[in-house]
gemmi code that builds the backbone of each chain (N, CA, C; Angstrom):
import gemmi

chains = {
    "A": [
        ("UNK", (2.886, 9.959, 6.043), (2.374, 10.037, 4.685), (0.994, 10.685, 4.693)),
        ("UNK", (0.573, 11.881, 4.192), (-0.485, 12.444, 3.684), (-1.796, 11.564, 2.772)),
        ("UNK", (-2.929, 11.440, 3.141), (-3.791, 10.375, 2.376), (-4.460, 11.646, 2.061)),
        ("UNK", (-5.001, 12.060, 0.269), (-5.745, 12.608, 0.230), (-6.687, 12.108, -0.039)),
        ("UNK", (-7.968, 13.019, 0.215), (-9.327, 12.369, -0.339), (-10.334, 13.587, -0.968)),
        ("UNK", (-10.827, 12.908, -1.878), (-11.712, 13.519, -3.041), (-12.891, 13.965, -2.153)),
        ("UNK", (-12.902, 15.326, -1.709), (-14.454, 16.096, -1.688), (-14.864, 16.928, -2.524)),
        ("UNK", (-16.067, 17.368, -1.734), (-16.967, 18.551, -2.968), (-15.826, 19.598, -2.732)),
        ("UNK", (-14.808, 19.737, -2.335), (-13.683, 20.983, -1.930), (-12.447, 20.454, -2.868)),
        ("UNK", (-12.847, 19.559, -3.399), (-11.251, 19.190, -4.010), (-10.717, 18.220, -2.892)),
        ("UNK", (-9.365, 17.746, -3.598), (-8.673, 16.724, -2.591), (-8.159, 17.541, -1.533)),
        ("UNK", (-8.609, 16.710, -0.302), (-8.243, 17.260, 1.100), (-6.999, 16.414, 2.187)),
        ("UNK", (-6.522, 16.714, 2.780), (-6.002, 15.983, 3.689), (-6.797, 15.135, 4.626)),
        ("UNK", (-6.814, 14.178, 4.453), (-7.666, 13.269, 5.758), (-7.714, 14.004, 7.047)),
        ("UNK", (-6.474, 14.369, 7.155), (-6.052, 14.710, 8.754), (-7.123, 15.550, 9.197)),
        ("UNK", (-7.321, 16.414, 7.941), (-8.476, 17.769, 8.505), (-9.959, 17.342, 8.538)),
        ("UNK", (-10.179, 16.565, 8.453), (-11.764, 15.453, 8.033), (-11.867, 14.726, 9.326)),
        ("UNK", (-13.351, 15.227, 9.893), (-13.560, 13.692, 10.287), (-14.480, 12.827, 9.772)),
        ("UNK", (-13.833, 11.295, 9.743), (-14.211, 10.283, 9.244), (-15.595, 9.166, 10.126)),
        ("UNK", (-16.383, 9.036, 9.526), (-17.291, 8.267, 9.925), (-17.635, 7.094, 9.006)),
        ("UNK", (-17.731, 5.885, 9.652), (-18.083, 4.363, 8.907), (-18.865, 3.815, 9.248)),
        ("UNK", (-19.532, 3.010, 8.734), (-20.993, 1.994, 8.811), (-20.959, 0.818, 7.894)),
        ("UNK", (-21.824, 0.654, 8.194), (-22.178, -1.286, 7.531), (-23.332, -1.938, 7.484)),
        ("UNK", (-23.624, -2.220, 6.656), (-25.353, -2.503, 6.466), (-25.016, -4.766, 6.415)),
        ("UNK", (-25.655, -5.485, 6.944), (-25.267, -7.090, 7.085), (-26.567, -7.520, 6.479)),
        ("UNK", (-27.217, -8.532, 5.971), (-28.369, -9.171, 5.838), (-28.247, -10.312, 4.701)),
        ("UNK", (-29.626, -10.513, 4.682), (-29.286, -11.877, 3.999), (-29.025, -11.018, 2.154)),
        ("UNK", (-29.645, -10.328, 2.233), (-29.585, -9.284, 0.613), (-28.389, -8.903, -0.153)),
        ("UNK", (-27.253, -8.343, 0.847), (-26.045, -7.047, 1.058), (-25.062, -7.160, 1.907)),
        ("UNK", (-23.873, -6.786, 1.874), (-22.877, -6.535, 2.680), (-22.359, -4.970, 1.797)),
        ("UNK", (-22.587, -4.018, 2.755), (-22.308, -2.570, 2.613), (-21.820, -1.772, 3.358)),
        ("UNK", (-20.879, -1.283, 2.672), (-19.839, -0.493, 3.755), (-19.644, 1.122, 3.099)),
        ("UNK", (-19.770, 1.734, 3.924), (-19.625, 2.988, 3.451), (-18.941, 3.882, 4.462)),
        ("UNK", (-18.266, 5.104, 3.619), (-18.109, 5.934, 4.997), (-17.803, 7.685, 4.244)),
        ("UNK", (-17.808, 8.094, 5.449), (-18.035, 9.494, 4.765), (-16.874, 10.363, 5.616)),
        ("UNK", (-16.520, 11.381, 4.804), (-15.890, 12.726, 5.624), (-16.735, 14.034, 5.785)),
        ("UNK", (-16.308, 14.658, 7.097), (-17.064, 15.766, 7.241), (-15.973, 16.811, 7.776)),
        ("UNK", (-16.502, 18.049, 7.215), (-15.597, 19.217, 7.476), (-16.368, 19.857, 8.080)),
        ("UNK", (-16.364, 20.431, 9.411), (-16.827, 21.252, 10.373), (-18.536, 21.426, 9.789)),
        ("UNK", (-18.917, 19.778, 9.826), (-20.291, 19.641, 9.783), (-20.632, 19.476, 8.439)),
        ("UNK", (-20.112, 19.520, 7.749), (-20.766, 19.231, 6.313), (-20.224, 18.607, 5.782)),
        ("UNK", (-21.042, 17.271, 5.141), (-20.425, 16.288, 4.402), (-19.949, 16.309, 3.015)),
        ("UNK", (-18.751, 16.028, 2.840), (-17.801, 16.556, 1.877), (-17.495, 15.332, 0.923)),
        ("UNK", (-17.642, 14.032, 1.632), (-17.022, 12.748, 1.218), (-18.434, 11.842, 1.521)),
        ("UNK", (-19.003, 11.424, 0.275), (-19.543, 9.549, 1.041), (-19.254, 8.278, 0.049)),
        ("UNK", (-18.638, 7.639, 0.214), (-18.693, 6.461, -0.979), (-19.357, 5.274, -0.071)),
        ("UNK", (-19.508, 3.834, -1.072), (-20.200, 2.919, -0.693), (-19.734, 1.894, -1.497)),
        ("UNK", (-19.652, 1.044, -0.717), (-19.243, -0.539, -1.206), (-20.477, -1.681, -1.419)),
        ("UNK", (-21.680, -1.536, -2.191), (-22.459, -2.374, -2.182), (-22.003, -4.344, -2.610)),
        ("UNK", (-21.917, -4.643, -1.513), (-21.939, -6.011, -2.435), (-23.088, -7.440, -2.366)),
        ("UNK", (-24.339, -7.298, -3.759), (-24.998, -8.086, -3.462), (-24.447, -9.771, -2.776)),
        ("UNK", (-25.549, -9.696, -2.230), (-25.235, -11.256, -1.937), (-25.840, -12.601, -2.596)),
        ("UNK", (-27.451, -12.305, -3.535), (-27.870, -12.868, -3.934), (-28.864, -12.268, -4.964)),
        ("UNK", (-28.812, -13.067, -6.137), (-29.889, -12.524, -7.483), (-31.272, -12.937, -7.660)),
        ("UNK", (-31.912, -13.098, -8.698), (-33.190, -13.496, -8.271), (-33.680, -14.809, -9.158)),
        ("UNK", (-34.623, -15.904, -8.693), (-34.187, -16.871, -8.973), (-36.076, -17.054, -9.824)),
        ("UNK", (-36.119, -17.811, -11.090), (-37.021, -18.121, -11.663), (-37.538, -19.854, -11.806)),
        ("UNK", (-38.271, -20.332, -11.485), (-38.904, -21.492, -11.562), (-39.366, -22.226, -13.180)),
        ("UNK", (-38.763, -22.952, -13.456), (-39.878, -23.555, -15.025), (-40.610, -24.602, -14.959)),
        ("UNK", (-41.260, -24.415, -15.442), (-41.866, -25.789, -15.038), (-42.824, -26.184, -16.361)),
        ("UNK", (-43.366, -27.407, -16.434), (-43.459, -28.551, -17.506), (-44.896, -28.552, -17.325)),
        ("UNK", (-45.577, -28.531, -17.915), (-47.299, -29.418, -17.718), (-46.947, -30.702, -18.221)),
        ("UNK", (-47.917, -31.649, -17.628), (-48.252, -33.222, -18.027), (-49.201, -33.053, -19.249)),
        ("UNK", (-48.929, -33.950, -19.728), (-49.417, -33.743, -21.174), (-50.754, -35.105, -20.964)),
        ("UNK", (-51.884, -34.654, -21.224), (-52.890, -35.784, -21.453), (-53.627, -36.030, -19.731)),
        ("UNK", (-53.151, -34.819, -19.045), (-53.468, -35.166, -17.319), (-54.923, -34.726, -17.529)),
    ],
    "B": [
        ("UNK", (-45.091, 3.886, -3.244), (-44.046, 3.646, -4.192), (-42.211, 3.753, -3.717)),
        ("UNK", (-42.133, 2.002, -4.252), (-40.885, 1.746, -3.862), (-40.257, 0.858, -4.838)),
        ("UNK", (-39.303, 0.551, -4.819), (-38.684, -0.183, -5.939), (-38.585, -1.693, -5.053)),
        ("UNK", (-38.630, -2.870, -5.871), (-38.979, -4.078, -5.305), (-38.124, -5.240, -6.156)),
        ("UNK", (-37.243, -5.956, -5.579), (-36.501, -7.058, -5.879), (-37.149, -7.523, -7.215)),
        ("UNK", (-36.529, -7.791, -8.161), (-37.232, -9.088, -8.654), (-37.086, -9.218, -10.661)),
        ("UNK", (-37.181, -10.216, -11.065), (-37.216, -10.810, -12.513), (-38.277, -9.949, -12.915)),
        ("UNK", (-38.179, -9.272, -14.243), (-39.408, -8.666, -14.757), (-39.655, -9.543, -15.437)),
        ("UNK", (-41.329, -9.446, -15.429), (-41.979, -10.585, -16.358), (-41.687, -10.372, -17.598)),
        ("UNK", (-41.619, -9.102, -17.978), (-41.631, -9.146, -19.558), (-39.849, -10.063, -19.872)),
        ("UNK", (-39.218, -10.478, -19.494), (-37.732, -10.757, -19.454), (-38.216, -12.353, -20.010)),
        ("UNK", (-38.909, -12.840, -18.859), (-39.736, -14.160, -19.080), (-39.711, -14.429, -20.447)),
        ("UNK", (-41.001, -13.835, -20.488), (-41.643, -13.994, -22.069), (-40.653, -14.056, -22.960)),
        ("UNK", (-39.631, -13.102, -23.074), (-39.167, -12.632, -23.892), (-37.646, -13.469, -24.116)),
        ("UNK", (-37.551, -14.149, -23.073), (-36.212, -15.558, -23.019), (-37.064, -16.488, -23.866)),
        ("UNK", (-38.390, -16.205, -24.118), (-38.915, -17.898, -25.061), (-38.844, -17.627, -25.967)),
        ("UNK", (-38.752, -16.464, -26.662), (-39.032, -15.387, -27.485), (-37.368, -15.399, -27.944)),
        ("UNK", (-36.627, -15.875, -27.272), (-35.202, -15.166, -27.990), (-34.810, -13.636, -28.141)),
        ("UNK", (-35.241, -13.124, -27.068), (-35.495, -11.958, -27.662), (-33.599, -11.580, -26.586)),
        ("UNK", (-32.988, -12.201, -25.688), (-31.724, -11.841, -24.871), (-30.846, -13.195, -25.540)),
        ("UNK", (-29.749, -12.568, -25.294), (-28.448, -13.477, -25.605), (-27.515, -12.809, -24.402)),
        ("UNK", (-27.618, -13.667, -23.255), (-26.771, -13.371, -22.390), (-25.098, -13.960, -22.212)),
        ("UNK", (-25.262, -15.166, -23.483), (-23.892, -15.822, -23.802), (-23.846, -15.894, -25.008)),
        ("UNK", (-22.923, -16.577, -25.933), (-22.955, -17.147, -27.088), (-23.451, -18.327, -27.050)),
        ("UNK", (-24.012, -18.687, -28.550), (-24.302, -20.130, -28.821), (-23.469, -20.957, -29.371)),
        ("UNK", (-23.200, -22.116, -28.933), (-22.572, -23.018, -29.966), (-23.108, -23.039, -31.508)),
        ("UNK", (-21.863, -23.428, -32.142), (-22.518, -23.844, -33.545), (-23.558, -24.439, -33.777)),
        ("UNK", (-24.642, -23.956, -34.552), (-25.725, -24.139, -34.623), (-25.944, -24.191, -35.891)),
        ("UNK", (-26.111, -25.655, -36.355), (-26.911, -24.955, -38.251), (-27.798, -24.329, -39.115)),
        ("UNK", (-28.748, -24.018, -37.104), (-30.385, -23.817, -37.927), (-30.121, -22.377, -37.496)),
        ("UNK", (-29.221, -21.504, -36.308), (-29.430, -20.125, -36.117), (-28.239, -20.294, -34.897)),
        ("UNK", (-27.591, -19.316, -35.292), (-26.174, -19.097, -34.350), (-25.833, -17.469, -33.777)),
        ("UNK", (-26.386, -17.574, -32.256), (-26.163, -16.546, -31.934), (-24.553, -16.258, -31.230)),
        ("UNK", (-23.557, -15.467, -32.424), (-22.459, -15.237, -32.409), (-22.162, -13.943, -31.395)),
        ("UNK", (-22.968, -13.513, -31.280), (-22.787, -11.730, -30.995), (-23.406, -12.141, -29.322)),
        ("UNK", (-22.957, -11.470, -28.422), (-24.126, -11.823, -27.067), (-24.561, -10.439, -27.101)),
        ("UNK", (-25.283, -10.243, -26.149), (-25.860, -9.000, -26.292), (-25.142, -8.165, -24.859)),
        ("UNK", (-25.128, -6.792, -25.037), (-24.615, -6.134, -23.655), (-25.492, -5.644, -22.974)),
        ("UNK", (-25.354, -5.180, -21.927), (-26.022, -4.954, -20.294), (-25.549, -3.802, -19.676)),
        ("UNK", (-26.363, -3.006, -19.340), (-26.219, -1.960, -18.592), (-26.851, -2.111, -16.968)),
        ("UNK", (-26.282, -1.706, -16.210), (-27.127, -1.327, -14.366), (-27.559, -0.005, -14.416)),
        ("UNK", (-28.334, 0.275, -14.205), (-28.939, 2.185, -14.035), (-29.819, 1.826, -12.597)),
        ("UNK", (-29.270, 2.979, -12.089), (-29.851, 3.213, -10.717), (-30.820, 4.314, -10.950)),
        ("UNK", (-31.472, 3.649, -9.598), (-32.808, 4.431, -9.656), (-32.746, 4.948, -7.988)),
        ("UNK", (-33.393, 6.128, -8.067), (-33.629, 6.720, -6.737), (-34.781, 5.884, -5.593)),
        ("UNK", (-34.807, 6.319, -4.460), (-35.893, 5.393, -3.608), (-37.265, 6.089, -3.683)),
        ("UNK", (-37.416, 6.926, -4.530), (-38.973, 7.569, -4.886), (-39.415, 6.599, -5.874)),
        ("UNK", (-38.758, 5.990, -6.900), (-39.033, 5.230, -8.275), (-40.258, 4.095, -7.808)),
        ("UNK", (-40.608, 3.733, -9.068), (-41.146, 2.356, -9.135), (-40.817, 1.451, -9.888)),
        ("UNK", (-39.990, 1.072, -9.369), (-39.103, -0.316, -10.395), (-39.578, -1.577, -9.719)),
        ("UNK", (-39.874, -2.646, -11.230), (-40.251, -3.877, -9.910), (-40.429, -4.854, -11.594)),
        ("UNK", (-41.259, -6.303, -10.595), (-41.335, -7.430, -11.825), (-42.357, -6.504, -13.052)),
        ("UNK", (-42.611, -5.544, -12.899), (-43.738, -5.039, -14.273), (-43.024, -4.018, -15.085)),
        ("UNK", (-41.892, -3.400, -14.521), (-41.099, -2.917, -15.406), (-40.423, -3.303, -16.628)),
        ("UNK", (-40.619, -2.895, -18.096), (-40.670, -3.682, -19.119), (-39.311, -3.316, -20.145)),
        ("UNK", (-39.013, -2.255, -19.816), (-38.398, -1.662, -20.657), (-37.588, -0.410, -19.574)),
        ("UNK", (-36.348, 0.215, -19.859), (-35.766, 1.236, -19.722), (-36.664, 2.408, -19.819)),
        ("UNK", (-36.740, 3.194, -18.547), (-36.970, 4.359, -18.622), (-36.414, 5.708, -17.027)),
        ("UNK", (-36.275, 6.398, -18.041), (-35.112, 8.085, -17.426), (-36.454, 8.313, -15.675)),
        ("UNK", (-37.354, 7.863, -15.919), (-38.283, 8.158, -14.765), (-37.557, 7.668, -13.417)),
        ("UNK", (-37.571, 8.334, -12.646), (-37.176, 7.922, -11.244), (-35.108, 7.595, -10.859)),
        ("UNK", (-34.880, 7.753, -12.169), (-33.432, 6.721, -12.739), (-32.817, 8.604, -12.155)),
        ("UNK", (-31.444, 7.895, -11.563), (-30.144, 8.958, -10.873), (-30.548, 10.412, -12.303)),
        ("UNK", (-30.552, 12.042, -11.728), (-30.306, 12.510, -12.670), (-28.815, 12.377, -13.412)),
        ("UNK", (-28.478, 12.746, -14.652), (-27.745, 12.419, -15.288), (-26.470, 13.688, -14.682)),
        ("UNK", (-25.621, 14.071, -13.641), (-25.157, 15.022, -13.206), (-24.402, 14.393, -12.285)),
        ("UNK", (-22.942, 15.092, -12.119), (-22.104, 14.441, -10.844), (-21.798, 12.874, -11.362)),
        ("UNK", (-21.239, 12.794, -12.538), (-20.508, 11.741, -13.207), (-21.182, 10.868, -13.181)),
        ("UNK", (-22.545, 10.818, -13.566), (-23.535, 9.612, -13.340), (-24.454, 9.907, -14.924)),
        ("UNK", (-23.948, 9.152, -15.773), (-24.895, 9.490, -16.764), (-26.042, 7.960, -17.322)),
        ("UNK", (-27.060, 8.736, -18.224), (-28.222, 8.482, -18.391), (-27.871, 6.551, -18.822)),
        ("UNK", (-28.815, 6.162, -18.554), (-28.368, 4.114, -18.141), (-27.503, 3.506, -17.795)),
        ("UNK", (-27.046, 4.630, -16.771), (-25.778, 3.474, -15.546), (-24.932, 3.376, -16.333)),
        ("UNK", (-23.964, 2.627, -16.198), (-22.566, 1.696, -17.023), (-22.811, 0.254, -17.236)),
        ("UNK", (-22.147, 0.362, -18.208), (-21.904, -0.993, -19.388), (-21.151, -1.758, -18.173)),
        ("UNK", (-21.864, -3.405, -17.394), (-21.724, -4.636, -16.836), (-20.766, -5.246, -18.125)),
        ("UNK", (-19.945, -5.829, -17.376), (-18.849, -6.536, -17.556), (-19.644, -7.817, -18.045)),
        ("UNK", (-19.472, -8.845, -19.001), (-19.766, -9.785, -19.200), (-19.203, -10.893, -19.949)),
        ("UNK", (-18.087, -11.051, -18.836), (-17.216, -12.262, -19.707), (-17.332, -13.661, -19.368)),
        ("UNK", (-18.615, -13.502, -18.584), (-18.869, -15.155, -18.077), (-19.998, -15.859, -18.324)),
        ("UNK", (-19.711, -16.724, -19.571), (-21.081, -17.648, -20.565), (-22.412, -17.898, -19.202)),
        ("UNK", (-23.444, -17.871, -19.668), (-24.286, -18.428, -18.326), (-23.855, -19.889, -18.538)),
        ("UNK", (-24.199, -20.931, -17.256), (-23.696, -22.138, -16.538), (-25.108, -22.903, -16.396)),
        ("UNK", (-24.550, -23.761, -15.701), (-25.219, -24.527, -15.274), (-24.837, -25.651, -14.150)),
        ("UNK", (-25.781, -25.612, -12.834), (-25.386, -26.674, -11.995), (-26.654, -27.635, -11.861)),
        ("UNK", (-26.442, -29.083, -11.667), (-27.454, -29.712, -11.713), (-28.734, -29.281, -12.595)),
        ("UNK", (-29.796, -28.829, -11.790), (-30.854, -28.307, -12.949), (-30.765, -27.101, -13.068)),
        ("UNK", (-29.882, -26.546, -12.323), (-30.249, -24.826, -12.303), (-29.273, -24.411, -13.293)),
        ("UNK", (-29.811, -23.123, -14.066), (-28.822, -22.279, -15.299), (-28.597, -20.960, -14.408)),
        ("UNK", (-27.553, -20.505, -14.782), (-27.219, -18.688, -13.689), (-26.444, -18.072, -14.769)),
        ("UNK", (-26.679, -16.912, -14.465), (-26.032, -16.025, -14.798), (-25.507, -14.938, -14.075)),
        ("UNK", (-24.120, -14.002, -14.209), (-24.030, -12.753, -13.631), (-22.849, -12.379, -14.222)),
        ("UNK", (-22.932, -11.168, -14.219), (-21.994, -10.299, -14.727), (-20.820, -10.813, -13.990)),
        ("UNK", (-19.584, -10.451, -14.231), (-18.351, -10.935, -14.726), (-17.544, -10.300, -13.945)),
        ("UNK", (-18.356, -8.832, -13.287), (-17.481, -7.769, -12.676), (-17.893, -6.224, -12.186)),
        ("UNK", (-17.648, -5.884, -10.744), (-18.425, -4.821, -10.022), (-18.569, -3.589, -11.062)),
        ("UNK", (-20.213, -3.263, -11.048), (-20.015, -1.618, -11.249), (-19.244, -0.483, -10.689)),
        ("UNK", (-18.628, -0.089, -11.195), (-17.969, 1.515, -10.193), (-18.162, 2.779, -11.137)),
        ("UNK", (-18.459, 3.776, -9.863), (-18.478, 4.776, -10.363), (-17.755, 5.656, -9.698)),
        ("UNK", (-16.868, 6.384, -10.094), (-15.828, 7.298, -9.508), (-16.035, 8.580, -9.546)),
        ("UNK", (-15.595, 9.799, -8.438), (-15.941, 10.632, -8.408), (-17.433, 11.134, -8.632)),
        ("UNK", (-18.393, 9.976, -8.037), (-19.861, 10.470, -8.042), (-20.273, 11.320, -7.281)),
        ("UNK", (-21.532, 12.289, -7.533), (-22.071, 12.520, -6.590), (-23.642, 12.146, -7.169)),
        ("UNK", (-24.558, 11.581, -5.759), (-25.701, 11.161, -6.848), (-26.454, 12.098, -6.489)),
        ("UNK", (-27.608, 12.513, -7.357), (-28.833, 13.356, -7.313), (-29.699, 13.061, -5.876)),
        ("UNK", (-29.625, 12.308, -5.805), (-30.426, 12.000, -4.316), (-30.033, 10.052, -4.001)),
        ("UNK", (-31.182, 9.894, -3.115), (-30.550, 8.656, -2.259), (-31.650, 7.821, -3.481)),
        ("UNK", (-30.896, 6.446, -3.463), (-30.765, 5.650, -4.531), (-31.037, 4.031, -3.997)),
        ("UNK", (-31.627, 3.217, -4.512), (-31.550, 1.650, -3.782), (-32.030, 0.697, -4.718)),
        ("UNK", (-31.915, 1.123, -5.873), (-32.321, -0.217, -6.576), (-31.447, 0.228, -8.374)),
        ("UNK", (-31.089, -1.303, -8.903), (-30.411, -1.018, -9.785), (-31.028, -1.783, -10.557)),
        ("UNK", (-31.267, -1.690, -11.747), (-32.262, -2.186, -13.353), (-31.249, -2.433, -13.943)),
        ("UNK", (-31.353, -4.041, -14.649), (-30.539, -4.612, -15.322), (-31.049, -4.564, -16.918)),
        ("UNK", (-30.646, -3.649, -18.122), (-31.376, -3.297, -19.325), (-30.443, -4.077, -20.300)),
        ("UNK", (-30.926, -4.544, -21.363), (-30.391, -4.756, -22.349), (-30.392, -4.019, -23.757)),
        ("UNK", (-28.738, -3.802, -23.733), (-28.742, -2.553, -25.116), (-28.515, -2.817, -26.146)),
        ("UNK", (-28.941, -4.230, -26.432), (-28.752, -4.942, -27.803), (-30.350, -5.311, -28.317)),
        ("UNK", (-31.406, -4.921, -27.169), (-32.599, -5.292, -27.366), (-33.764, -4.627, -27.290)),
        ("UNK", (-34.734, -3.744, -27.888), (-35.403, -2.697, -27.356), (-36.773, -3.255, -28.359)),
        ("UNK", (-37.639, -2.356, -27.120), (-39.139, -1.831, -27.848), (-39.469, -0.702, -27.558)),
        ("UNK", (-40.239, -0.654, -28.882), (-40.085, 0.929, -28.956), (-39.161, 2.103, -28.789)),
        ("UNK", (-38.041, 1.550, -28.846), (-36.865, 2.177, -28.938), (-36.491, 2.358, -27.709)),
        ("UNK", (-36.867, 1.536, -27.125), (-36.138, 1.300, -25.264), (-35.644, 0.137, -25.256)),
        ("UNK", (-34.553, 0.095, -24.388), (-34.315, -1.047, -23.988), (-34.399, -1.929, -22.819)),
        ("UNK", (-34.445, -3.326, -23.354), (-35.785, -4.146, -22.519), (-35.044, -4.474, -20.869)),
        ("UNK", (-35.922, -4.844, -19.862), (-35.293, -4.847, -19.079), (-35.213, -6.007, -18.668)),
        ("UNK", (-34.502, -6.946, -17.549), (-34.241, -7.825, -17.188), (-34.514, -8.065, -15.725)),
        ("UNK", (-33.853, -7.264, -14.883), (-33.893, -7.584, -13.366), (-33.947, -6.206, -12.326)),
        ("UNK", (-34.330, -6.068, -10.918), (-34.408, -5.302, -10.286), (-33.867, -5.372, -9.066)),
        ("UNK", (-32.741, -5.185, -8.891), (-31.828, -5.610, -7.072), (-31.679, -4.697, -6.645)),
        ("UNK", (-32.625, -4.885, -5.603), (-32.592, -3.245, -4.459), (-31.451, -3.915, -2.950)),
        ("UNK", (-31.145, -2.697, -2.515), (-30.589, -2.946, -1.672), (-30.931, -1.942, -0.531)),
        ("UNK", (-29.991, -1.468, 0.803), (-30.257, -0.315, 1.544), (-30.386, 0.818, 0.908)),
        ("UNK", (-30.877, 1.844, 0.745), (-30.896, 3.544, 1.166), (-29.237, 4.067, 0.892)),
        ("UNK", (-28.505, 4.465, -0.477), (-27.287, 5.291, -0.522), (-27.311, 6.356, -0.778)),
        ("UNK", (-26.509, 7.006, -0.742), (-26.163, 8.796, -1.443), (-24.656, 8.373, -1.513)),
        ("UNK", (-24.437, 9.111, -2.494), (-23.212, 9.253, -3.079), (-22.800, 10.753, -3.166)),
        ("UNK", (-21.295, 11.332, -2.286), (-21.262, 12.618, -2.434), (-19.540, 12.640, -2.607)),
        ("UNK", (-18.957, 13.059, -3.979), (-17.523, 12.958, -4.415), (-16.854, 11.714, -4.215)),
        ("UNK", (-17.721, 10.828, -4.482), (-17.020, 9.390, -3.665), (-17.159, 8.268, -4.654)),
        ("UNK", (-16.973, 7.093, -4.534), (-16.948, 6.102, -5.803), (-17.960, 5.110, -4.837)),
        ("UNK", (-18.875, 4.719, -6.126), (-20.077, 3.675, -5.831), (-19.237, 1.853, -6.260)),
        ("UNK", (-19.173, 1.210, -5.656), (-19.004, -0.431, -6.182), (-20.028, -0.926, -6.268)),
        ("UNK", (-20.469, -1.522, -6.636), (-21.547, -2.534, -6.462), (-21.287, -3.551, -7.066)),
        ("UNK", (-21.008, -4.544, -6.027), (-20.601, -5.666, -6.456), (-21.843, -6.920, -6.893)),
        ("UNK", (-21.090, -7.458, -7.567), (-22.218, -8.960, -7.886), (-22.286, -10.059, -6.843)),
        ("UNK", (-23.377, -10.798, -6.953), (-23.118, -12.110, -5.849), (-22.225, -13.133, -6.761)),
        ("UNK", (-21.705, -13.761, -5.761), (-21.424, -15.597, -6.531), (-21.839, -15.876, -7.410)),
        ("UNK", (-21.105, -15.962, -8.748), (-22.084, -16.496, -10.113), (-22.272, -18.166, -9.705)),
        ("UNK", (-23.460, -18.403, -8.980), (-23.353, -19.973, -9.227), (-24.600, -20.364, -8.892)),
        ("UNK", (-25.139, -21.554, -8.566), (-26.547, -21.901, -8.898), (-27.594, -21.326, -7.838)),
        ("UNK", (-26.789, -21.144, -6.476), (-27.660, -20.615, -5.235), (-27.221, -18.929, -4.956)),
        ("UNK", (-26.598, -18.458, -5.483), (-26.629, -17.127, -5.725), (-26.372, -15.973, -6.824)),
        ("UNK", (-26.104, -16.944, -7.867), (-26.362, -15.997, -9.175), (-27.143, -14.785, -9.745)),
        ("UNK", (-26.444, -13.751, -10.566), (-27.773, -12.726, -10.557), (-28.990, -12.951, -10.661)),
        ("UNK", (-29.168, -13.915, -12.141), (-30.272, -14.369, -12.984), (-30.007, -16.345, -12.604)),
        ("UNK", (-31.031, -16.692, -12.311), (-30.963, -18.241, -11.851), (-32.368, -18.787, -12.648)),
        ("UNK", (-32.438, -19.698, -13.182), (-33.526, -20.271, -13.682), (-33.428, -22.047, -13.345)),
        ("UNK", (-34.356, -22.364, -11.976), (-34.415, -23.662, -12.004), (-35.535, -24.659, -12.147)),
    ],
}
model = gemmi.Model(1)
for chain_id, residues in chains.items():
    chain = gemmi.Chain(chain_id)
    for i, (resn, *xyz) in enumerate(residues, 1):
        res = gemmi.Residue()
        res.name, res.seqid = resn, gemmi.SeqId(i, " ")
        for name, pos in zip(("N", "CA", "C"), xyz):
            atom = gemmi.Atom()
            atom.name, atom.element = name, gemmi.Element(name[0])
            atom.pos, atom.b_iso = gemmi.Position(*pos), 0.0
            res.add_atom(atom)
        chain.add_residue(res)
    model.add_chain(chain)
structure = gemmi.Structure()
structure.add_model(model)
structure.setup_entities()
């Protein structure tokens, strides 16, 4: 089965691409991305950002009469 | 200049203020907010300065509008009332940004959470700033997913 994939060339055959992947880990992100390249030039990159955490706000009360 | 995690203050103020409706209100006799308000993510490049002093929406530093990426990101999904666990209230969108067939203007790491039901000066106000690694996007689709809507990792958490 033929997988195509979306480059700056139009949809290509995988077969003719090579494929490169990565991954970013921390306490922030889990990110995965990967790219195709055609005889050196990158044609393909997508990315899977997925936060891991938002940002968090404190409220707080004064004592009344302190 | 870098873009930096974090709650903009003006968001603060402006939750005492009523000025966001990130859910509906219950029936209320004295004022019933029926309508919630919607939310956009717009990415910003890693030259920008986005951070807690950013007040409002602005095209500065933000993806050019080219390569299927147009001007204030995409409309966040929001079908999930904010909560509450023990003392803490959260909020988060409902469901990943994607963008298909992108290519971005340059490399990108932080995304501004705006509200387009709410503006000054004819901008709209902003809410939050979640940076992450260093991307480029070239003919490819962006996700960006949300954390856990829940009290220890929610987008927006107030405890």
């Amino acid at each position: 089965m033929v997988t195509m994939i979306t480059t700056t060339h139009g949809d290509m055959d995988e077969a003719l691409l090579e494929k490169k992947t990565g991954e970013v880990n921390n306490d922030q992100e889990y990110t995965t991305w990967v790219e195709y390249w055609l005889k050196g030039e990158l044609v393909h990159r997508s990315a899977h950002i997925a936060l891991k955490k938002g940002i968090e706000i404190f409220g707080e009360v004064a004592n009344l009469g302190a | 200049m870098a873009n930096t995690t974090a709650m903009c203050t003006s968001f603060k103020k402006e939750l005492l203020n009523g000025s966001h409706a990130l859910g509906t209100q219950a029936t209320n006799s004295v004022r019933t907010v029926t309508t919630k308000d919607t939310f956009n993510g717009a990415l910003y490049l890693v030259t920008a300065t986005i951070n807690s002093t950013t007040e409002v929406y602005s095209a500065t530093g933000e993806l050019a509008a080219t390569g299927n990426y147009t001007a204030k990101g995409a409309l966040l999904t929001n079908a999930t009332v904010p909560s509450t666990t023990g003392t803490t209230a959260f909020w988060t969108p409902s469901a990943s940004l994607v963008w298909t067939n992108l290519t971005s203007s340059g490399a990108f790491d932080a995304v501004l959470i705006i509200n387009n039901k709410s503006t000054s000066g004819g901008a709209e106000l902003a809410v939050s700033v979640n940076t992450f690694g260093s991307q480029s996007i070239t003919a490819g689709t962006l996700t960006l997913t949300m954390p856990t809507n829940d009290a220890t990792t929610g987008l927006i958490r107030l405890a």
